[in-house]
C-alpha positions in Angstrom: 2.3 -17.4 48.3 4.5 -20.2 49.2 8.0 -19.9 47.8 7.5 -22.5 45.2 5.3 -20.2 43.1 6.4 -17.1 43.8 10.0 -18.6 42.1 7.2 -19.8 39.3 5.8 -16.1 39.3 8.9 -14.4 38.8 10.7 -16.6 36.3 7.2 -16.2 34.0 7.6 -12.4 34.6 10.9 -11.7 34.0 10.4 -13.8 30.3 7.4 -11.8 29.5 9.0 -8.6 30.2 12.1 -10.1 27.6 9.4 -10.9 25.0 8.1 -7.2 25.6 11.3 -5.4 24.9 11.9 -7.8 22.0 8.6 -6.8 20.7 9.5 -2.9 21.7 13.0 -3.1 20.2 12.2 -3.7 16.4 9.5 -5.9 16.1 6.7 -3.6 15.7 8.3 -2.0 13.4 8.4 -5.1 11.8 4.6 -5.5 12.2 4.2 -2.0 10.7 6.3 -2.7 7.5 4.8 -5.6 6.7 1.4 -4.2 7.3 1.5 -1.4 5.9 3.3 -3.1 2.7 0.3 -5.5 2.6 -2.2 -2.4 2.5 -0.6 -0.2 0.1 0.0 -3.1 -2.2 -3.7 -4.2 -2.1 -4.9 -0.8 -3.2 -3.5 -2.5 -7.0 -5.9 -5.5 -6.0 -9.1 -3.3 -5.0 -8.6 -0.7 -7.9 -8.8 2.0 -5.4 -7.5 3.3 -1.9 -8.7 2.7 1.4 -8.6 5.0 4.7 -11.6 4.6 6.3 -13.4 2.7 3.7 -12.8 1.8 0.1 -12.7 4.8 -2.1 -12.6 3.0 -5.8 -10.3 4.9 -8.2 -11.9 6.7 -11.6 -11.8 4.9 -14.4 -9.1 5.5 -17.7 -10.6 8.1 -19.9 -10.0 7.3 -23.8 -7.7 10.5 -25.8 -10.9 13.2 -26.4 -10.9 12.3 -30.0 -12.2 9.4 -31.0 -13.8 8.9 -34.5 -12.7 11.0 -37.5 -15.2 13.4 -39.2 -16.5 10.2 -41.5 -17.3 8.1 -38.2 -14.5 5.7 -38.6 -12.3 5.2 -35.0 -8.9 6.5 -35.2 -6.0 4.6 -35.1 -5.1 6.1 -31.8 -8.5 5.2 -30.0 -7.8 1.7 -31.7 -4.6 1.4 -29.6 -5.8 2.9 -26.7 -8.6 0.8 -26.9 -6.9 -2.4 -27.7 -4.2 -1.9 -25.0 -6.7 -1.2 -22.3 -9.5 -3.5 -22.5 -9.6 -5.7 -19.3 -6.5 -4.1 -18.1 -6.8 -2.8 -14.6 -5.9 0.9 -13.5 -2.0 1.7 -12.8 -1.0 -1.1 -13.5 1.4 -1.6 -16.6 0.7 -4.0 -19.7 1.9 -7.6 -19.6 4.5 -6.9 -22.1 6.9 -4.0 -19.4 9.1 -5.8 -17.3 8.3 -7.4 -14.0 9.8 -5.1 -11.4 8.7 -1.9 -13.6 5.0 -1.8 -12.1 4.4 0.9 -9.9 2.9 -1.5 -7.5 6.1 -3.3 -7.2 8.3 -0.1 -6.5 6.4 0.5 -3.1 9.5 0.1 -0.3 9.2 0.6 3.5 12.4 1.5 5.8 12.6 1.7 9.4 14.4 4.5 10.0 14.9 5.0 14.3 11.2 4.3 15.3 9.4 5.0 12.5 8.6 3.0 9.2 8.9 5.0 5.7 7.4 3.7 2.8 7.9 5.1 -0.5 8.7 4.8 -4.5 11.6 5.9 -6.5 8.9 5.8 -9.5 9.0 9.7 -10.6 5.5 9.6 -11.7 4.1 7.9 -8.7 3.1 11.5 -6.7 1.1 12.6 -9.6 -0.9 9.1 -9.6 -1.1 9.4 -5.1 -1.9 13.3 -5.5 -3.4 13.8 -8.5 -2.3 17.0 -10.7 -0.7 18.3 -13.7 0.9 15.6 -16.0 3.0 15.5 -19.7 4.9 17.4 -21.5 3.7 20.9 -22.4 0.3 21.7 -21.6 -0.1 18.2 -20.4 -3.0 17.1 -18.6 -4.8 16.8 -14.9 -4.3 13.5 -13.9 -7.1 12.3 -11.8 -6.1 11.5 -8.0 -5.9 7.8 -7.7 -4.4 7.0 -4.1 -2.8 3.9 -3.6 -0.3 5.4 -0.6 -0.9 7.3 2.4 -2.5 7.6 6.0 -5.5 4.9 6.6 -7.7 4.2 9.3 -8.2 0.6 8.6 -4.5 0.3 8.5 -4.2 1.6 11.9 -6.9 -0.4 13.2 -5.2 -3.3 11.3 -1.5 -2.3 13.0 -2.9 -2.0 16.6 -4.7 -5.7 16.1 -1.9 -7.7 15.2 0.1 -5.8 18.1 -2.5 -6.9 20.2 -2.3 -9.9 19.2 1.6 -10.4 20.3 1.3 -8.9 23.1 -1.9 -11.6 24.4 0.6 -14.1 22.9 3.3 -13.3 25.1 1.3 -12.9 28.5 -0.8 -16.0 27.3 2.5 -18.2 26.8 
């Protein structure tokens, strides 16, 4: 190799091995923030969670009562109804406040070498997990995922780091 492109050869390495520990020193975790934000966030969009594929969440159930003994609705199912027509599952009426959706609340912090992502919503583990809800007896809550370990996110993680590393050996 004359000594032309050997100079040629080694300048080109020596700046993909700087775009490598870039891309090693905090931007994939970058790429797995903003990934995984994207995913969790579109389990609001696709009413339901998905890991290896799409598993839709249950729908609301109305309170067990609905009609009084002479067939008329009660007030209660009237509300329910009213407030829950066309509204899609966990997430809040228009009338809360923006930034009061669980959707919203979903944070991711790179802590070291790993990403966390979480809620500070209270309620948000019985909604993930499903589980005992209310006051008293309460209720089961049905499980209706919208956070966790995904296939397709992985797949989704290890494509777009892929994708920077081709970048950086095809610059």
């Amino acid at each position: 190799m004359p000594k032309n492109n050997l100079n040629d050869f080694s300048n080109r390495l020596q700046r993909n091995l700087k775009a490598i520990k870039k891309l090693l020193n905090g931007d994939l975790q970058r790429i797995v923030k903003r990934e995984g934000l994207n995913h969790f966030e579109d389990s609001f969009t696709n009413q339901g969670f998905t890991d290896k594929k799409l598993v839709k969440w249950d729908p609301r159930e109305p309170p067990d009562k609905k009609f009084r003994k002479d067939g008329k609705a009660l007030k209660s199912y009237k509300k329910w109804s009213a407030k829950n027509k066309g509204r899609a599952i966990l997430v809040g009426h228009r009338s809360d406040v923006k930034g009061g959706h669980l959707k919203d609340s979903i944070t991711a912090r790179i802590q070291g070498t790993a990403v966390i992502f979480s809620t500070d919503k209270p309620y948000a583990k019985v909604h993930n997990e499903g589980g005992k809800a209310g006051r008293g007896n309460g209720f089961t809550m049905k499980k209706r995922q919208f956070l966790g370990k995904s296939d397709v996110l992985i797949g989704n993680i290890k494509a777009k780091i892929t994708s920077e590393i081709n970048k950086v050996f095809n610059a």
